[in-house]
N, C-alpha and C positions, 0 to 999 in steps of 0.2 A: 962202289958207292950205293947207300939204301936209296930209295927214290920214295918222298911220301906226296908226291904231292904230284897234277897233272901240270903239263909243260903248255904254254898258250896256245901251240898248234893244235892242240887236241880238242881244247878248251872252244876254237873259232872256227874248227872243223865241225863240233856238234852244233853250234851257234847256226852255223850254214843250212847244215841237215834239217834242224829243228824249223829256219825258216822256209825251206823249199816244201817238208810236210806238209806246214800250216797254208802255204800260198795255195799246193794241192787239193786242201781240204775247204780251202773257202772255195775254191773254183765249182769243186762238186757237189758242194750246200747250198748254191744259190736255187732260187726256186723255178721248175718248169712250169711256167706261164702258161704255155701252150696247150700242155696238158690239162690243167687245172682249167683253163677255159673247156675245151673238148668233153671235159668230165661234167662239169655244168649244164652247160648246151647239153649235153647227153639227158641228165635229170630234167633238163624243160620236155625235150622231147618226149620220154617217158611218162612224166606228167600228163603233158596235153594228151597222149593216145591213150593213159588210163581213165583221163578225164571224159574222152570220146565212147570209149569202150561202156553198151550197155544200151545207148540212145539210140534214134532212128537212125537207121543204116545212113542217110544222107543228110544227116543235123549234122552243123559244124561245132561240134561241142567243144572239141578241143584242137584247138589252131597256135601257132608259135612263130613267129617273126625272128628270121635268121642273119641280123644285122646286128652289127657291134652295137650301137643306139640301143635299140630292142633288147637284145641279149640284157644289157647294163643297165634299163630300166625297169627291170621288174622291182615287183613292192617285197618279196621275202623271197630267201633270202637276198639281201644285197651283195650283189658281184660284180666287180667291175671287169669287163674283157680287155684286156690289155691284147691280144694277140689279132692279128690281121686275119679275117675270114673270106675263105673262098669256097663256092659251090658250081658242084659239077653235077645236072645241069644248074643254069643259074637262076635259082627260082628264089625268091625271100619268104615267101610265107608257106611254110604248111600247116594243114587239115587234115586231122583226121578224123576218119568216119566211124559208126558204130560196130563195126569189126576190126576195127585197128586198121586197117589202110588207110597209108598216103596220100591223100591228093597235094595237088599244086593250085596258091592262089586259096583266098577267102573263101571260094566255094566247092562244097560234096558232091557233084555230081559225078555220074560212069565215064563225062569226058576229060575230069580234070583228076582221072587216076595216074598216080605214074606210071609209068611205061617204063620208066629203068632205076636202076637203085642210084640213090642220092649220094655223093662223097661231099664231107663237107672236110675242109682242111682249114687246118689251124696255125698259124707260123708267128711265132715271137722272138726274132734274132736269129738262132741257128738252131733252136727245134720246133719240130714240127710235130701236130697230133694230127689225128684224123677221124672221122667217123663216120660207117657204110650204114646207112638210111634202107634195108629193103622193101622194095615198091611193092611185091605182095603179101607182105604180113603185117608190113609200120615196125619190125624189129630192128633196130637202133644197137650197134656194138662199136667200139673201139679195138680195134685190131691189135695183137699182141706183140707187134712188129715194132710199135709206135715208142 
């Protein structure tokens, strides 16, 4: 006997397929929050130390407040931090000086340099970003691990 035509097992078997693909594929389009924060917070940081970079060694030219609040009230671009932020030490605001280092706290002085590099982590559900702050240069990167 010719066969023109598919039989309904076949038919509810791709029906299956095509929805366990689609389930798969919304799962891995959803957006990482985490990151997208991490990467933000990265560009203020960047900012503020290029803002600092050029002025008196110990002008707070450019400073950055490291609190979801903060982060989410800047005037340009607007971004909201949706991800839960933790610093290790636990400092909120940095400063930086006219060389590009770090201080902790509002002000430049030689005692409010860091002494160790800054992790700032970023967690929205089940992932995680992060970002290593080093305390002798003010260079700011996101790890490729993340």
């Amino acid at each position: 006997m010719k066969r023109n035509a598919f039989s309904l097992i076949e038919l509810i078997f791709v029906i299956v397929l095509i929805g366990i693909m689609s389930g798969i594929g919304f799962y891995m389009s959803q957006p990482d929050y985490a990151r997208q924060d991490a990467q933000y917070t990265l560009l203020k940081l960047k900012e503020a130390r290029y803002r600092a970079l050029g002025y008196d060694a110990l002008d707070n030219a450019g400073c950055v407040t490291l609190t979801q609040a903060a982060l989410s009230s800047n005037e340009t671009p607007r971004h909201e931090i949706k991800s839960t932020i933790t610093l290790t030490p636990n400092i909120t605001t940095v400063c930086f000086d006219g060389m590009g280092r770090p201080h902790s706290g509002n002000s430049v002085t030689l005692n409010t340099l860091l002494p160790n590099e800054l992790t700032i982590n970023f967690k929205n559900g089940d992932k995680n970003a992060t970002i290593r702050l080093f305390s002798g240069t003010g260079y700011a990167i996101i790890p490729c691990n993340n």
